[in-house]
KOLDOVO-883335 format. One record per residue (C-alpha): residue in one letter; x, y, z. Coordinates in steps of 0.5 Angstrom, whole numbers, plus 500, padded with zeros to 3 digits. Example, Ala and Ser with C-alpha at 12.3 -4.5 7.8 and 13.67 -1.06 7.14 Angstrom:
BEGIN
A525491516
S527498514
end
This chain:
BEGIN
X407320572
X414319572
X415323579
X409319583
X413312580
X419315583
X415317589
X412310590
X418306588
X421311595
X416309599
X416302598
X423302599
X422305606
X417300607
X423294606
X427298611
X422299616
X420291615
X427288616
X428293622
X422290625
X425283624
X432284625
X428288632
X423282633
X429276633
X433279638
X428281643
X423275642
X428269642
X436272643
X435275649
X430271652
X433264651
X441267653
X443266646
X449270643
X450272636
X456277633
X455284630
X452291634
X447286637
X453281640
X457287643
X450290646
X448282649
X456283652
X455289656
X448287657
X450282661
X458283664
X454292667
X446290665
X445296659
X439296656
X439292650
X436298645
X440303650
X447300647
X445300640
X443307640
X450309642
X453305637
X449305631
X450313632
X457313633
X458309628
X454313622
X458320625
X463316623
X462313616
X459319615
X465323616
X470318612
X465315607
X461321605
X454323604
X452319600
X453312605
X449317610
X443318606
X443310605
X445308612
X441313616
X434310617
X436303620
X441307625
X434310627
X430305626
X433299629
X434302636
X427305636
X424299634
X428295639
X426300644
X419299643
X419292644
X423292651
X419296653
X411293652
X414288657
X412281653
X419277655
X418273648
X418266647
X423261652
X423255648
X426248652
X431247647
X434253645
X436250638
X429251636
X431259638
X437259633
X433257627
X427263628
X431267630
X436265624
X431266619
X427274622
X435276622
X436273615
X430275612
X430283615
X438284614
X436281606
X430287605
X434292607
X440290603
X435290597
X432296598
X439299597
X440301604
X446298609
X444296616
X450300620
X453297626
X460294625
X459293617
X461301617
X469299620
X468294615
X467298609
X472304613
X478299613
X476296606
X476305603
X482306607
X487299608
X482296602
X481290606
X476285604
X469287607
X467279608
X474277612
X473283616
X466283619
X467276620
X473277624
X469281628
X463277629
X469272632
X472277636
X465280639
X463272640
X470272644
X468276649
X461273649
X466267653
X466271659
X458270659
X456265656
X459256656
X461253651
X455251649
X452258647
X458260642
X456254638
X449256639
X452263637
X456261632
X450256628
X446263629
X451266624
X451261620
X444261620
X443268618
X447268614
X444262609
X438266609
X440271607
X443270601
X437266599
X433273600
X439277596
X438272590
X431271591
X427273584
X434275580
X437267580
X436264573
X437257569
X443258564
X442252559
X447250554
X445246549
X448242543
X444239539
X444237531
X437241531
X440247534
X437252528
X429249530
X430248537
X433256537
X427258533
X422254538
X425258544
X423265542
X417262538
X414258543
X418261550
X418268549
X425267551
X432270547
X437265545
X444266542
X448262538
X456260540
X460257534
X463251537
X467244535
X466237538
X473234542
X472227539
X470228531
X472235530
X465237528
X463245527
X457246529
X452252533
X450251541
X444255544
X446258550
X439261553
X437265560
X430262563
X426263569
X428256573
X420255572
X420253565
X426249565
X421243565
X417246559
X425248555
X427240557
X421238554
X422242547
X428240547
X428232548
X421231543
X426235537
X432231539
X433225544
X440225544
X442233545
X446235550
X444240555
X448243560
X444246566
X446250572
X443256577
X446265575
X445269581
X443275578
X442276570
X442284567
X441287560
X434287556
X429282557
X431282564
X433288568
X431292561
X424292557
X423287552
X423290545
X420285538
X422286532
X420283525
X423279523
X422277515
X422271513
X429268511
X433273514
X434269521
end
């Protein structure tokens, strides 16, 4: 039972990267290509010579991807190869494809319209393949190489080359099309952390009020949730009292504000969003215990 788990659990991983390739693959050939759009990473730099010597889009992509993983193979070690592997093969193979049904895409009149698809199929394939625990190869392996070698900060480096790689899109491309690049990244980019957090982001609530001990009871009798109790004092009065410090899904903040403003009007609640949260309850198995009454 627990191999065919594992077995399930890594196919629907292979489903994700397969997923988010063929997203990655669709913007490029449906909407960046078709409507001269620029962006930055392997597919900025495949755009650059596609348009300076007329190389295929899929045909530069191939090359680099691969020398890129020769690469972070040779310096990162085995264990990145196994998690890179699949997108330096997919990706270009996918790419592939869909040049050569001979489908041109969709040219819109306005080529802000294209940024925004694309924006959100690049945004959203990069995001199912980082959270099936892959990388995306390309020039994020320099990155994690400088960041290994020189510890240079991942972010500012592929950021520093997104803006190289848009650089010499300048040769090709007006003014207008690095701004249409640049709102591009953005965009991607945007999505992309939403995919990331999506499904692991919850409310923290602080909650200071003199009902603390019912309201703590209701929390775990009435929401099925777990609460914690943080000795505090008040700044003005100097009074010592507990405040509840619970972790809820974002769907049943109402239901807590509800359970909280009928036992006490006046409880201060502090409220804002956690991206991820780990432990028991959430990444781990709830476990119950009886409780016998009085030993609170």
């Amino acid at each position: 039972m627990e191999m065919k788990k594992r077995a399930a659990g890594e196919f629907f991983k292979f489903v994700m990267i397969a997923a988010g390739n063929l997203m990655y693959a669709s913007a490029v050939s449906l909407f960046i290509v078709p409507n001269g759009l620029i962006t930055g990473g392997t597919t900025g730099l495949a755009l650059f010579f596609y348009h300076m010597a007329g190389v295929p889009v899929s045909l530069f992509v191939s090359a680099f991807n691969l020398a890129m993983f020769l690469l972070g193979a040779w310096i990162l070690g085995k264990q990145f190869a196994v998690t890179t592997v699949l997108s330096t093969v997919i990706y270009p193979l996918l790419l592939g494809i869909l040049e050569r049904t001979g489908f041109e895409g969709f040219v819109t009149e306005e080529r802000l319209v294209a940024v925004l698809y694309a924006g959100l199929l690049i945004g959203a394939g990069i995001g199912l393949v980082m959270r099936a625990g892959a990388s995306t190869g390309g020039v994020d392996i320099p990155a994690l190489i400088l960041k290994k070698k020189r510890n240079i900060n991942i972010s500012f480096s592929i950021y520093l080359m997104d803006c190289i790689i848009l650089g010499l899109q300048l040769i090709t491309a007006d003014f207008q099309g690095v701004l249409y690049g640049i709102l591009l990244i953005i965009m991607y980019t945007m999505v992309l952390n939403q995919v990331l957090i999506s499904g692991s982001a919850r409310i923290q609530v602080k909650i200071v009020s003199r009902a603390y001990e019912r309201i703590n009871r209701l929390i775990t009798e009435q929401m099925d949730w777990g609460a914690s109790l943080l000795h505090m004092e008040t700044g003005y009065l100097h009074n010592e009292q507990e405040m509840i410090l619970a972790v809820i899904s974002r769907r049943e903040l109402p239901k807590l504000n509800r359970l909280v403003m009928n036992e006490d009007p006046e409880a201060f609640m502090i409220i804002h969003q956690i991206n991820e949260v780990r432990g028991r309850g959430f990444t781990m198995n709830r476990v119950y215990k009886n409780r016998d009454k009085g030993n609170g």
